[in-house]
C-alpha positions as CSV (number, residue, x, y, z in Angstrom):
1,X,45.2,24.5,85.2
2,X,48.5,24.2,83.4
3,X,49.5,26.5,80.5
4,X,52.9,27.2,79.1
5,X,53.5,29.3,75.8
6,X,56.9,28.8,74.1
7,X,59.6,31.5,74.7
8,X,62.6,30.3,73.2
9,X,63.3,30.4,69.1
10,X,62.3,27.7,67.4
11,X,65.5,25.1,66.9
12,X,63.7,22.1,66.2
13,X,61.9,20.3,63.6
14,X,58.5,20.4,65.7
15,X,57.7,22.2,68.9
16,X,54.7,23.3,70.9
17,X,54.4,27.2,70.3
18,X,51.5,26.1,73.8
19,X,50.3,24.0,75.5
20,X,48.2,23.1,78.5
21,X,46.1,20.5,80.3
22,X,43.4,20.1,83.2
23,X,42.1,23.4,81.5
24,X,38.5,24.8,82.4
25,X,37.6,25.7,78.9
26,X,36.0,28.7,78.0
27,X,33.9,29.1,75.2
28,X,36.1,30.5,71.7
29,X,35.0,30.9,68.7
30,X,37.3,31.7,65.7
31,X,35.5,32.3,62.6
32,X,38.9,33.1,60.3
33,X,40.9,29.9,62.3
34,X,43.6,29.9,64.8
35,X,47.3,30.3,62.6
36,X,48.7,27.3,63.6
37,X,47.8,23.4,63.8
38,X,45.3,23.2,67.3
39,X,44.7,19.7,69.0
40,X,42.1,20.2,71.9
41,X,40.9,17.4,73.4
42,X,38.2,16.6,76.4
43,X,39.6,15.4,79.3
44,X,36.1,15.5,81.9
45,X,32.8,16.7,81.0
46,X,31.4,17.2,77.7
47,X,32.0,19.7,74.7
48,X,30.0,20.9,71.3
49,X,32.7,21.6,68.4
50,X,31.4,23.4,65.0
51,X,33.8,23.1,62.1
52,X,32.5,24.0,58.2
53,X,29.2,24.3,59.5
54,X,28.8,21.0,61.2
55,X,28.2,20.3,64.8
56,X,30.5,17.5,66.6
57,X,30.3,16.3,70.4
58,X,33.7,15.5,72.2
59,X,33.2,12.8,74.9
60,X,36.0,12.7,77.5
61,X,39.1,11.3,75.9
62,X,38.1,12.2,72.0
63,X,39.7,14.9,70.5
64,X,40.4,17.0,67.3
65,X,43.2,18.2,65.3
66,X,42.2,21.7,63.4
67,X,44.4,23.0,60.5
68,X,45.3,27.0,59.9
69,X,42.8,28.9,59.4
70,X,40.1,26.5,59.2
71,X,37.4,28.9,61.0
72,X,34.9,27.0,64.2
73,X,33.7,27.3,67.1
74,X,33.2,25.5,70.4
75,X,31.6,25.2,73.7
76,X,31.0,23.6,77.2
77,X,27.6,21.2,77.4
78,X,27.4,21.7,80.7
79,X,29.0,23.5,83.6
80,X,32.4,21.8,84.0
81,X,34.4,21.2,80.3
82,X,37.8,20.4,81.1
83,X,40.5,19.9,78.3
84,X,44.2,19.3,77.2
85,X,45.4,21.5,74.2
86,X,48.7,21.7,72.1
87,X,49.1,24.0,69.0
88,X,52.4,22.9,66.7
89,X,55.3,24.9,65.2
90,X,58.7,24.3,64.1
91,X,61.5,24.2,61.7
92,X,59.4,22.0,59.8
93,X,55.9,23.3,60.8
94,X,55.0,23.3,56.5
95,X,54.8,19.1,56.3
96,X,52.9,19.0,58.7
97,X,50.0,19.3,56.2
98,X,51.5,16.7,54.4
99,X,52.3,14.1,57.6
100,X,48.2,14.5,57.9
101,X,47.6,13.2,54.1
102,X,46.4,17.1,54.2
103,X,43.2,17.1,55.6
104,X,41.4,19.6,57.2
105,X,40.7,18.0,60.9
106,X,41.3,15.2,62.3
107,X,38.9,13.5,65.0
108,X,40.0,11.0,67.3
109,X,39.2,8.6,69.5
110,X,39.0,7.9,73.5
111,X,42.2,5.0,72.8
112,X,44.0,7.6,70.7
113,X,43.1,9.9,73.3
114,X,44.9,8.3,76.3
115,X,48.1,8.4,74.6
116,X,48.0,11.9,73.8
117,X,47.1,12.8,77.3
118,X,49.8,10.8,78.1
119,X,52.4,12.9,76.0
120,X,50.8,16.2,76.5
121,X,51.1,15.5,80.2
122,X,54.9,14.3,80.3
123,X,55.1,18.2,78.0
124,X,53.4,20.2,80.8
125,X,55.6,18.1,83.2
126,X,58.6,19.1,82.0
127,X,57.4,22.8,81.6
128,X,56.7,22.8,85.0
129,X,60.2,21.8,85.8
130,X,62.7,23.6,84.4
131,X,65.1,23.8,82.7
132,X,63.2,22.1,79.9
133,X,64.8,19.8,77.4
134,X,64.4,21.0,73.6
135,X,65.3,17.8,72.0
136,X,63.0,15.8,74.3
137,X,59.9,18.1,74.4
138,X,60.1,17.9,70.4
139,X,60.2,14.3,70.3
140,X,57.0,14.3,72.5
141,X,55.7,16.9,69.8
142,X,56.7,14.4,67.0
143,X,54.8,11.4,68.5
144,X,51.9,13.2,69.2
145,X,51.5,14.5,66.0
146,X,52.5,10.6,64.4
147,X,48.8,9.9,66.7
148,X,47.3,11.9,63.2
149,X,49.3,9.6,60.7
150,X,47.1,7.3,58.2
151,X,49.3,4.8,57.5
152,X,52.4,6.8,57.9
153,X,55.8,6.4,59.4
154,X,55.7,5.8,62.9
155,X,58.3,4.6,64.9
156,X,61.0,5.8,67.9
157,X,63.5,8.1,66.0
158,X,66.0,8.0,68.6
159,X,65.6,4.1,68.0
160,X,66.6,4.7,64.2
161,X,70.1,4.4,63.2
162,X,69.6,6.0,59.7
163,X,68.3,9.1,61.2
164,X,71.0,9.5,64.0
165,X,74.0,8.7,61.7
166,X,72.7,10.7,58.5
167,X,69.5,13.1,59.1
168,X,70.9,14.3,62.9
169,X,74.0,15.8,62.0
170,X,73.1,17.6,59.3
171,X,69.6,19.3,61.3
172,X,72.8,20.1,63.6
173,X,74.9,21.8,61.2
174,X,71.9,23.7,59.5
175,X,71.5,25.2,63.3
176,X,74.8,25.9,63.8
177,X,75.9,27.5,60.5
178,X,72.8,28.5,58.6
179,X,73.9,31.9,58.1
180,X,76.6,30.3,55.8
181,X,76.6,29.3,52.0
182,X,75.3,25.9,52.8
183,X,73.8,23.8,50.4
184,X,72.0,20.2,49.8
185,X,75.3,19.0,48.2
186,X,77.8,20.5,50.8
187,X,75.6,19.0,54.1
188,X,75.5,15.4,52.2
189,X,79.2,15.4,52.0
190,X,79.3,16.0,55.4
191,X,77.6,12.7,56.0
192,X,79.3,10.9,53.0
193,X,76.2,10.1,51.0
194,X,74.5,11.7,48.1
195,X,72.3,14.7,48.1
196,X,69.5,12.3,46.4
197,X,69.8,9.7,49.5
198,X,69.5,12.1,51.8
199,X,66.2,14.5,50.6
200,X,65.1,10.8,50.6
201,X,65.9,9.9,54.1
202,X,64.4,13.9,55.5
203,X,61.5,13.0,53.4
204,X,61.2,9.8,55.6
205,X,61.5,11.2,58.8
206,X,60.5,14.9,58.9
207,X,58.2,14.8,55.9
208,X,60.3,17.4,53.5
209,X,63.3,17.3,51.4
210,X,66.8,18.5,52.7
211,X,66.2,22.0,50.6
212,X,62.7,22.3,52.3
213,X,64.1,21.9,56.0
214,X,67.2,24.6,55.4
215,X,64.8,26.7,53.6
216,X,61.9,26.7,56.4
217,X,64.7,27.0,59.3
218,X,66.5,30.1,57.6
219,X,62.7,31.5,57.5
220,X,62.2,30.9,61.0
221,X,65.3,32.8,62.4
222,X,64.3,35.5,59.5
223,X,60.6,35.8,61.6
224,X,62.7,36.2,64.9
225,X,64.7,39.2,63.2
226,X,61.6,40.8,61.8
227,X,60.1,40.7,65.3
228,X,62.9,41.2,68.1
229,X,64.8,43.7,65.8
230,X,62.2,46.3,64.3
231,X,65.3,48.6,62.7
232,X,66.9,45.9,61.1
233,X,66.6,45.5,57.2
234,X,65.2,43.6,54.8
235,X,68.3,43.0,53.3
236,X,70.8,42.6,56.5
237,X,68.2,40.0,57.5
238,X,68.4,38.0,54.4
239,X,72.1,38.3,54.4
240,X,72.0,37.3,58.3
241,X,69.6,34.3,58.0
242,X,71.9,33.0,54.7
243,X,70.1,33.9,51.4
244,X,72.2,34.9,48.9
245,X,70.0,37.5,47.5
246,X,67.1,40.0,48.9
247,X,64.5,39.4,45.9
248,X,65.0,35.0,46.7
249,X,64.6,35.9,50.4
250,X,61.6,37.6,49.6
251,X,60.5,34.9,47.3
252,X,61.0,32.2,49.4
253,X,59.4,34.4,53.0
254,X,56.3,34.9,50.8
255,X,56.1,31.3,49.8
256,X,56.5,29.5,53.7
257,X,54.7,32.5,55.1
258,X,52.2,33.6,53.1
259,X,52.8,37.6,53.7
260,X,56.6,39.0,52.8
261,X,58.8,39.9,55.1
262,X,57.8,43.3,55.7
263,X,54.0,42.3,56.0
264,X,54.9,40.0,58.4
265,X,56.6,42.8,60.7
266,X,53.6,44.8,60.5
267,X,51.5,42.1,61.8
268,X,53.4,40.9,64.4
């Protein structure tokens, strides 16, 4: 019974902050929600699923995707309810709303369900046998989540030339250098197009504008600070993570987040 929880920051777009498989599930119930996107799926027996005060059965292979904070509740029918589970984060963890046409779960079926087993499995795989490949494991993410895409974009993006030769090298040089003045003009003159071409091209393939993605990943290494480094201020993190200002730092932490930075602390 498989279960790995992610330890290393989040570099990526999209990553599993856990996941797991073969998994003798236990009854939970969470009436405020869990606080990130939660796929659980049946792999044997039979389970009873309550979201917004309706009552769903999940056969073996069907599954459902739950957003943040969307409060249920579910159970074993039965003595033996076994499952495979992934819960989503990443640089890019906001569009995911907006990859899902924003709706609040997603069911699906037995032949979605076999690929998604499928992917989950190569995850837990790779979990199991270190040292584990960001790059690859976020791929995996990125297709399984594409499973929950109605009528979205959904092909191989290591097969796509755009996003190697334009979208690639700038996600690069946000993680390499964004604690520096960067900005939507400076990273598309590292590529040799136009700052309009490419929020287009991030809006294709990760679901957010260029801004959006620098933004969100600054935010994410700000979250590390706020939790690894108690001591450290509000303002030496805002400086560290690239904003040129405290009060936009905060501005922006209380948008992605929901809580500002020193709220967040406490709760973590």
């Amino acid at each position: 019974m498989p279960i790995f929880f992610r330890s290393a920051p989040v570099r990526q777009p999209l990553v599993f902050d856990s996941i797991g498989n073969n998994w003798l599930q236990d009854p939970t119930r969470r009436p405020k929600g869990y606080p990130l996107f939660h796929y659980l799926q049946t792999e044997s027996g039979q389970g009873e699923i309550w979201i917004q005060g309706k009552s769903y059965i999940l056969n073996p292979g069907e599954g459902v995707l739950i957003s943040p904070f969307l409060g249920h509740f579910y159970k074993n029918l039965g003595s033996d309810w076994r499952t495979c589970f992934a819960t989503f984060t990443g640089t890019v963890e906001d569009s995911i709303s907006k990859m899902i046409g924003g709706r609040p779960f997603i069911f699906t079926d037995s032949s979605q369900g076999e690929r998604i087993a499928g992917l989950i499995g190569s995850a837990v795989l790779q979990y199991e046998n270190p040292p584990t490949d960001e790059k690859t494991l976020s791929m995996c993410c990125y297709n399984l989540l594409l499973e929950f895409v109605e009528g979205g974009y959904t092909h191989d993006l290591e097969k796509e030339e755009l996003y190697k030769r334009y979208v690639e090298p700038v996600m690069k040089e946000i993680e390499s250098n964004y604690s520096q003045e960067l900005t939507v003009e400076v990273l598309s003159r590292l590529v040799y197009i136009t700052p309009q071409y490419l929020a287009r091209l991030f809006e294709r393939f990760l679901g957010c504008s260029t801004y959006e993605y620098l933004t969100s990943f600054r935010i994410n290494k700000a979250k590390g600070l706020l939790i690894t480094d108690p001591h450290l201020k509000i303002q030496d993190i805002a400086r560290l993570t690239g904003f040129s200002s405290v009060s936009h730092f905060i501005t922006m932490f209380k948008r992605i987040a929901g809580v500002t930075p020193l709220q967040f602390r406490k709760l973590n």
